[in-house]
Structures are given as C-alpha cells and as structure tokens.
PDB file of N, CA, C and O in Angstrom:
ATOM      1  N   UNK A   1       0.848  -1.181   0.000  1.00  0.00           N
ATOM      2  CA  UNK A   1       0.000   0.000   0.000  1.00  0.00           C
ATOM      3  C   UNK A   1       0.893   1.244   0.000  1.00  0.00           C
ATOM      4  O   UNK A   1       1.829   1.406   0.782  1.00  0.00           O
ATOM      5  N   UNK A   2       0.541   2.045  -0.885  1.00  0.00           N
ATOM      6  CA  UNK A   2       1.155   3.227  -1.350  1.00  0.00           C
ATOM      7  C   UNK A   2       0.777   4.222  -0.376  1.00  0.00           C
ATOM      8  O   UNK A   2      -0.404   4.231  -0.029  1.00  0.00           O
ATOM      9  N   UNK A   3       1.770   5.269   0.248  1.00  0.00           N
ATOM     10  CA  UNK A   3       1.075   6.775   0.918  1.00  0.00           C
ATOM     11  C   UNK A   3       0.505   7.339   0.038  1.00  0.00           C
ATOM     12  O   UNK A   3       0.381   7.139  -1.170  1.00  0.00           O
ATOM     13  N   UNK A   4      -0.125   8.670   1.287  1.00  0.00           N
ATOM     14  CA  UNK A   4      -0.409   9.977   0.239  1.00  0.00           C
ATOM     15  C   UNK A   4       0.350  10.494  -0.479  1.00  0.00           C
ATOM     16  O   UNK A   4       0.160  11.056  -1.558  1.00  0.00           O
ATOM     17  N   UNK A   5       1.656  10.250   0.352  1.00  0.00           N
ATOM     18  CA  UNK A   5       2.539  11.983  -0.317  1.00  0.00           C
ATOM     19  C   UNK A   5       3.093  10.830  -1.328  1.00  0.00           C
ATOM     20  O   UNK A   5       3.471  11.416  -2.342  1.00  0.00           O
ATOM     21  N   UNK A   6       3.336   9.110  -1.488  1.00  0.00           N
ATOM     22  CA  UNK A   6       3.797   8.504  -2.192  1.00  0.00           C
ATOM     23  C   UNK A   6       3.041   8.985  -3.857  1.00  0.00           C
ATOM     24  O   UNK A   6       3.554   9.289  -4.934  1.00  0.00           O
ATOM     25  N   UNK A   7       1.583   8.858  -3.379  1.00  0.00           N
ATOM     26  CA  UNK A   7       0.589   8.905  -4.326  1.00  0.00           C
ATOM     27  C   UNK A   7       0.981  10.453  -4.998  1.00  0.00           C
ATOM     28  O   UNK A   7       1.237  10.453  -6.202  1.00  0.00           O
ATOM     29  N   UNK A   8       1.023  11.462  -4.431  1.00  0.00           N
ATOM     30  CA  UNK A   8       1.257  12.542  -4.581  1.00  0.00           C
ATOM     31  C   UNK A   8       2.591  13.118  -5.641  1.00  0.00           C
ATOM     32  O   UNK A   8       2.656  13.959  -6.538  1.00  0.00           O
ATOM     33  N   UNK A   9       3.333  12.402  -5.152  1.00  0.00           N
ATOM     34  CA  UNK A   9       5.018  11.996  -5.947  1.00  0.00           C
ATOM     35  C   UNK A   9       4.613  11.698  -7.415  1.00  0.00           C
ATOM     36  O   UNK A   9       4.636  12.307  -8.485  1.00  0.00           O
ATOM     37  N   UNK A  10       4.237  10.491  -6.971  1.00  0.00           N
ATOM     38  CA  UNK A  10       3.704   9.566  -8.711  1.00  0.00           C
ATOM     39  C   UNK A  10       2.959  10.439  -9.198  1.00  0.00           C
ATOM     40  O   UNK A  10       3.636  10.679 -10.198  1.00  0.00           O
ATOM     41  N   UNK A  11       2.111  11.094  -9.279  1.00  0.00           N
ATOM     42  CA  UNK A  11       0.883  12.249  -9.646  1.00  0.00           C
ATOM     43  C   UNK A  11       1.494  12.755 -10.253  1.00  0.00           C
ATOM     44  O   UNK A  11       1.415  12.519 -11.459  1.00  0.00           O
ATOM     45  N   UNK A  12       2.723  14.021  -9.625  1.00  0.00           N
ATOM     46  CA  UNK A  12       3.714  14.736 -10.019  1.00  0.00           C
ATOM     47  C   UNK A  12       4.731  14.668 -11.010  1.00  0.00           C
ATOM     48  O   UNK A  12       5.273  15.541 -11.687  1.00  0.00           O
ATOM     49  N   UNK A  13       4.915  13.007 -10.921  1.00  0.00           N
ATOM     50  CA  UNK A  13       6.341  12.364 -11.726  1.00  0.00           C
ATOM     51  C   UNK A  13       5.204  12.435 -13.127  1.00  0.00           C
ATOM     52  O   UNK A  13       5.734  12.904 -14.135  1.00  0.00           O
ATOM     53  N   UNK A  14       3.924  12.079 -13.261  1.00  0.00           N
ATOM     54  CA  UNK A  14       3.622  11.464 -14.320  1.00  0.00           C
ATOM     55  C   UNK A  14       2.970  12.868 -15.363  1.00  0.00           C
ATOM     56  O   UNK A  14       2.883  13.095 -16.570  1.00  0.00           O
ATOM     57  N   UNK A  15       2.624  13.544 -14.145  1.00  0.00           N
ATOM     58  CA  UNK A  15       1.985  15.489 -14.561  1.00  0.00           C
ATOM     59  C   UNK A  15       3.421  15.535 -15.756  1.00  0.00           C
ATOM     60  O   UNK A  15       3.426  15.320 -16.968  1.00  0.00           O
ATOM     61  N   UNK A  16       4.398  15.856 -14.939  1.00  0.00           N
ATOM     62  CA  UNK A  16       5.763  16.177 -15.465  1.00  0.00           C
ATOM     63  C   UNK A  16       6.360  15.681 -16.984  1.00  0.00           C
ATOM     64  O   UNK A  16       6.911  16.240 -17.932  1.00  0.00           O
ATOM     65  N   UNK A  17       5.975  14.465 -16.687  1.00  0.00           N
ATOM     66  CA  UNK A  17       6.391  13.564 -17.892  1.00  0.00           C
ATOM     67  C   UNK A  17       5.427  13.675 -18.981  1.00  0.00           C
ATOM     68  O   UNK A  17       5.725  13.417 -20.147  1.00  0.00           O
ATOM     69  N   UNK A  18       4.030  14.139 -18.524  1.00  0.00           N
ATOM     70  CA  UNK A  18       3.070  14.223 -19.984  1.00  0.00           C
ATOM     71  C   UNK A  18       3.572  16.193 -20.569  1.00  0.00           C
ATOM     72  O   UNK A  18       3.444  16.566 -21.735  1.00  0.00           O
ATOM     73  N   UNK A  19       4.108  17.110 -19.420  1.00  0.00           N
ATOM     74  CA  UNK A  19       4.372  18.039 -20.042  1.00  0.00           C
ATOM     75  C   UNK A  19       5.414  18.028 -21.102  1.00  0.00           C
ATOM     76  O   UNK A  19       5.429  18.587 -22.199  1.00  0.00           O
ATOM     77  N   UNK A  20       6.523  17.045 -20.352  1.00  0.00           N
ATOM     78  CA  UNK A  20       7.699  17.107 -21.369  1.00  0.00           C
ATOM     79  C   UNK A  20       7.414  16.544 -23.038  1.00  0.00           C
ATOM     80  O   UNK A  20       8.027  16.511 -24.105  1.00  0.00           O
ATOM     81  N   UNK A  21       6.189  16.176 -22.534  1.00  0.00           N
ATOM     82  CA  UNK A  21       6.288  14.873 -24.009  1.00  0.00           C
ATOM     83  C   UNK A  21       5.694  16.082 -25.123  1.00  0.00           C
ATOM     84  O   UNK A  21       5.985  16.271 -26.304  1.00  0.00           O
ATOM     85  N   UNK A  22       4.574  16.923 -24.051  1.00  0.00           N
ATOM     86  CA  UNK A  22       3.473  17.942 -24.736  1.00  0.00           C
ATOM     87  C   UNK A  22       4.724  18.616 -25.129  1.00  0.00           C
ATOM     88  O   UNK A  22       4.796  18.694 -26.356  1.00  0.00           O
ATOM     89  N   UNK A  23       5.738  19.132 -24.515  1.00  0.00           N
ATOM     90  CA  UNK A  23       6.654  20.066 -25.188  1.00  0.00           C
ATOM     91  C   UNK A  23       7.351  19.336 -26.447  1.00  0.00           C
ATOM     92  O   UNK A  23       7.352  19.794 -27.589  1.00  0.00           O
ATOM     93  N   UNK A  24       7.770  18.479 -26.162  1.00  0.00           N
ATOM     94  CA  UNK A  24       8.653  17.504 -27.023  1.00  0.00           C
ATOM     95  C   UNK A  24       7.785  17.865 -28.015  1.00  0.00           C
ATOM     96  O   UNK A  24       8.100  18.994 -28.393  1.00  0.00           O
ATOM     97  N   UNK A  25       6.919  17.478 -28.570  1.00  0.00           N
ATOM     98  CA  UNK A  25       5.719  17.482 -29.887  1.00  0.00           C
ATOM     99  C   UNK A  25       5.779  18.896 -29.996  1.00  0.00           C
ATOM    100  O   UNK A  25       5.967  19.153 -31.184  1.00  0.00           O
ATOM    101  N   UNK A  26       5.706  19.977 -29.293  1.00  0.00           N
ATOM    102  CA  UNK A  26       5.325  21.111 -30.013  1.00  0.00           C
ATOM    103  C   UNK A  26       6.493  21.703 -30.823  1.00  0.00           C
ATOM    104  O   UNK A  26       6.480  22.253 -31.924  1.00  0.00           O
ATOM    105  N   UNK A  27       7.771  21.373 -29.757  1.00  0.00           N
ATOM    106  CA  UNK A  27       9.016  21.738 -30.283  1.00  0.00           C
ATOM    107  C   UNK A  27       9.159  21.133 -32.030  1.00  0.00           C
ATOM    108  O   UNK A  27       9.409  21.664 -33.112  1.00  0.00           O
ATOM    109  N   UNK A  28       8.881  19.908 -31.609  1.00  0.00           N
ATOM    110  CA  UNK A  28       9.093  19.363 -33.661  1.00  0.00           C
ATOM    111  C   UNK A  28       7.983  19.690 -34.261  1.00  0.00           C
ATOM    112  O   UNK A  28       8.144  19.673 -35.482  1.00  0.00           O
ATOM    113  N   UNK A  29       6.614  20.065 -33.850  1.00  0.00           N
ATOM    114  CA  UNK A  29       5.830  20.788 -35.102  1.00  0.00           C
ATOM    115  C   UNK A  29       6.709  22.018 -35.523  1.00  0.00           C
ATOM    116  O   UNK A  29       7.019  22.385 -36.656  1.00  0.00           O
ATOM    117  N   UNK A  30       6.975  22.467 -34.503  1.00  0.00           N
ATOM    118  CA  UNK A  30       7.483  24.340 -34.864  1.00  0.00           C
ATOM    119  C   UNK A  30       8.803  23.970 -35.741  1.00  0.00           C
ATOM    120  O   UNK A  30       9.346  24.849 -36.410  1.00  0.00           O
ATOM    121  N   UNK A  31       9.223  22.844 -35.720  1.00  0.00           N
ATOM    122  CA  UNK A  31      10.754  23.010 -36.322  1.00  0.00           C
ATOM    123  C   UNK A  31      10.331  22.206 -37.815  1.00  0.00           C
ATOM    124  O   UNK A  31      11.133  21.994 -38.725  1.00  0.00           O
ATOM    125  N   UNK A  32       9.322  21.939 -37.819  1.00  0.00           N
ATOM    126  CA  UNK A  32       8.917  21.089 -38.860  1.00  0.00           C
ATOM    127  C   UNK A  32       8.517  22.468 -40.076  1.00  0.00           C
ATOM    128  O   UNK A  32       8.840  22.751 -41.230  1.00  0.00           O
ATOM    129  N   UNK A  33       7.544  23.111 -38.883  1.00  0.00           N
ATOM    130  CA  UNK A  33       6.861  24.417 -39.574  1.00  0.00           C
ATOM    131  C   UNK A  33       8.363  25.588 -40.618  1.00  0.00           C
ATOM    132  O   UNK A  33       8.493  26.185 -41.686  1.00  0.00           O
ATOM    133  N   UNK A  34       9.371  25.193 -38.992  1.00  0.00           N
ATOM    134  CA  UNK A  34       9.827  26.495 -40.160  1.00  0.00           C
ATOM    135  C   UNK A  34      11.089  25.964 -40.658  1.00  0.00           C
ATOM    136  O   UNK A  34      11.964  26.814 -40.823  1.00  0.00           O
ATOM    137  N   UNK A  35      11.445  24.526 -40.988  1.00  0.00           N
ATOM    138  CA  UNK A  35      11.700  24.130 -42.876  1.00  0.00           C
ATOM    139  C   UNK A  35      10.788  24.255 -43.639  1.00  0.00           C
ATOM    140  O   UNK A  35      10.970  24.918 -44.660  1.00  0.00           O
ATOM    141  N   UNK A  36       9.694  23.734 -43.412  1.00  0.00           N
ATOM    142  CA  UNK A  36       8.792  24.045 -44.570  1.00  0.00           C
ATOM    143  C   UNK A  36       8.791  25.686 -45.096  1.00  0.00           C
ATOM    144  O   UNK A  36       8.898  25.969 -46.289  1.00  0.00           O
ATOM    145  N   UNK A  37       8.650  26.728 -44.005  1.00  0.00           N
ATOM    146  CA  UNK A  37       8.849  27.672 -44.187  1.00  0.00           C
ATOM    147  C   UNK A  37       9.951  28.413 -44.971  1.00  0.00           C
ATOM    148  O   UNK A  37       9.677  29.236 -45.845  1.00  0.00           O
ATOM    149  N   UNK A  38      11.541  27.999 -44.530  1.00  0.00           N
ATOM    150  CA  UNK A  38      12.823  28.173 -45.033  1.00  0.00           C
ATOM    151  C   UNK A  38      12.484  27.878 -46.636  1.00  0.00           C
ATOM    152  O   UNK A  38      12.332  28.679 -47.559  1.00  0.00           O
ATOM    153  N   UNK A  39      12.420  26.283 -46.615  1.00  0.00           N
ATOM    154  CA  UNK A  39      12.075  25.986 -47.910  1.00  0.00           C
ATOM    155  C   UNK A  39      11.292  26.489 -48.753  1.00  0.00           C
ATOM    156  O   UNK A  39      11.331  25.997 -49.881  1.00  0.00           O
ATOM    157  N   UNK A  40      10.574  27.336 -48.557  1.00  0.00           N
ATOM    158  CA  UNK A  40       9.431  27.902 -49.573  1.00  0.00           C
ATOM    159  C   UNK A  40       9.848  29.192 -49.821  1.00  0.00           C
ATOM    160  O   UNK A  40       9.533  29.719 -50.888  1.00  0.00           O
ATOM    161  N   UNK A  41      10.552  29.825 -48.949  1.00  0.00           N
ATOM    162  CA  UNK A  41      11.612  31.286 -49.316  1.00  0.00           C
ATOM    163  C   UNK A  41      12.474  31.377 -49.674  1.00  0.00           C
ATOM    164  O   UNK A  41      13.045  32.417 -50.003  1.00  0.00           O
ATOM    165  N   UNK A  42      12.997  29.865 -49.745  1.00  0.00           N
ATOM    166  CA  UNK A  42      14.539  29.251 -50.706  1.00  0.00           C
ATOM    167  C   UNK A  42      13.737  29.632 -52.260  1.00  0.00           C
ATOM    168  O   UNK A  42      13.883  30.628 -52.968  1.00  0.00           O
ATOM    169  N   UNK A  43      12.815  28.367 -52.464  1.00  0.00           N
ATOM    170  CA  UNK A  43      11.800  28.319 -53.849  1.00  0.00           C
ATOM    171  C   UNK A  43      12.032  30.020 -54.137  1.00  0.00           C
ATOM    172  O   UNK A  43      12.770  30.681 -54.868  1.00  0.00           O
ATOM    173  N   UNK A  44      11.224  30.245 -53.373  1.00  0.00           N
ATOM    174  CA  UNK A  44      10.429  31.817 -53.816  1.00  0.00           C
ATOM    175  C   UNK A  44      11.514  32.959 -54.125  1.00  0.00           C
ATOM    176  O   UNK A  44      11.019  34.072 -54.299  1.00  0.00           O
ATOM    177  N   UNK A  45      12.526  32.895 -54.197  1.00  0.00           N
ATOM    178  CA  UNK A  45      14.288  33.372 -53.828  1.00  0.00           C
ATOM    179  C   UNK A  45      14.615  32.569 -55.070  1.00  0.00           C
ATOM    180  O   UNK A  45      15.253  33.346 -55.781  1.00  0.00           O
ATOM    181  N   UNK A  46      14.521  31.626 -55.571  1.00  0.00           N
ATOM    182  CA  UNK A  46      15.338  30.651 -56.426  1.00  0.00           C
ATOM    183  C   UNK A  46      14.056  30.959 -58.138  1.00  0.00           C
ATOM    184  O   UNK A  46      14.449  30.849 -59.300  1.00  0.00           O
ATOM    185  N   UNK A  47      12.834  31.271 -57.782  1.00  0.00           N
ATOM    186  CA  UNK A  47      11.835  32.024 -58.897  1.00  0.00           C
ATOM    187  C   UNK A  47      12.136  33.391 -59.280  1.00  0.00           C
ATOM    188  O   UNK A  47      12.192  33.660 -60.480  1.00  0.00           O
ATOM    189  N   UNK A  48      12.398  34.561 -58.136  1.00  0.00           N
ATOM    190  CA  UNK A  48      12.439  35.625 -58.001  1.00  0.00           C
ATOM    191  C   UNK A  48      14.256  35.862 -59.580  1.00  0.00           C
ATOM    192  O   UNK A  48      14.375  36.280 -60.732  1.00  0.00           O
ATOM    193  N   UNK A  49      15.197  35.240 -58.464  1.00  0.00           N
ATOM    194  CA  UNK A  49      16.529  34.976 -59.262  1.00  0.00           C
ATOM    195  C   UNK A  49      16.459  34.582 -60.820  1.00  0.00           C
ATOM    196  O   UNK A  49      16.725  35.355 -61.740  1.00  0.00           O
ATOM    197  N   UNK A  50      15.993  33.043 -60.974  1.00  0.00           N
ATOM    198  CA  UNK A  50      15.420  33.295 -62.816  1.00  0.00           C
ATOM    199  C   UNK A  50      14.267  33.921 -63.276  1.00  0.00           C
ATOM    200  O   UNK A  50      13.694  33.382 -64.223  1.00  0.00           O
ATOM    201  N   UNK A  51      13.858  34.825 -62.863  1.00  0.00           N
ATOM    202  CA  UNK A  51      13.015  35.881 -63.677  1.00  0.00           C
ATOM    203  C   UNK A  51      13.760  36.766 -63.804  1.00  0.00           C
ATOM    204  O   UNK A  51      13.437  37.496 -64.740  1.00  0.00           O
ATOM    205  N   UNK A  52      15.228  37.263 -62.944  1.00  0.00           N
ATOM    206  CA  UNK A  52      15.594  38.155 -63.487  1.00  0.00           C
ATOM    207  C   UNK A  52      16.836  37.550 -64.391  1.00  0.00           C
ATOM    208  O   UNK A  52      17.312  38.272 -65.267  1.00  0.00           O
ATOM    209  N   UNK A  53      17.267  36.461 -64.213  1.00  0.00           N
ATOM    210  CA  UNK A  53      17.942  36.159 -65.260  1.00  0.00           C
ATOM    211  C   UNK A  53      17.403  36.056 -66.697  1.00  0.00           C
ATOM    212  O   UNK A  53      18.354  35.737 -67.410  1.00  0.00           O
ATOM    213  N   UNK A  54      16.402  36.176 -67.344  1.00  0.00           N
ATOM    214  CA  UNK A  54      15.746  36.089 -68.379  1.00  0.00           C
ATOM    215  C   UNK A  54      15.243  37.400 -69.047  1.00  0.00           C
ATOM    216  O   UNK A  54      14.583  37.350 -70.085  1.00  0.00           O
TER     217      UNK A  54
END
C-alpha cells in the first residue's frame, strides 16, 4: 500500500512527464513548420533569381 505523499510523488512524476512529451511534440511541429517555411523562401528566392535572369 502506497502513501499519500507517495501517491502525490507519482501524480507529479507522471503530470511532469506528460508536459515534457506535450513540449517535445510542439518543439518538432514548430521546427517542422519552419523548414517548410525556409524551404518555400529558398523556392520563392530561387523564382524571383530566374526571372531576373531572363
């Protein structure tokens, strides 16, 4: 049989561990977001360049 403050601990350990994970995921959408981003201002930079070469 587990205490309170045992119960309380585990509560805490597991709060903790679903934030990190929530961060973990947001961190790689956002880094996902801005290659996609980079990449499309590379493109748009690499269109801009042969239009004026022509």
């Amino acid at each position: 049989m587990t205490s309170h403050v045992e119960q309380q601990i585990q509560a805490r350990i597991q709060a903790a561990a679903a934030r990190r994970a929530r961060q973990k995921q947001q961190r790689r959408e956002l880094a996902q977001a801005r290659r996609r981003g980079v990449a499309a201002r590379h493109a748009a930079k690499l269109r801009r360049q042969q239009g004026d070469a022509r």
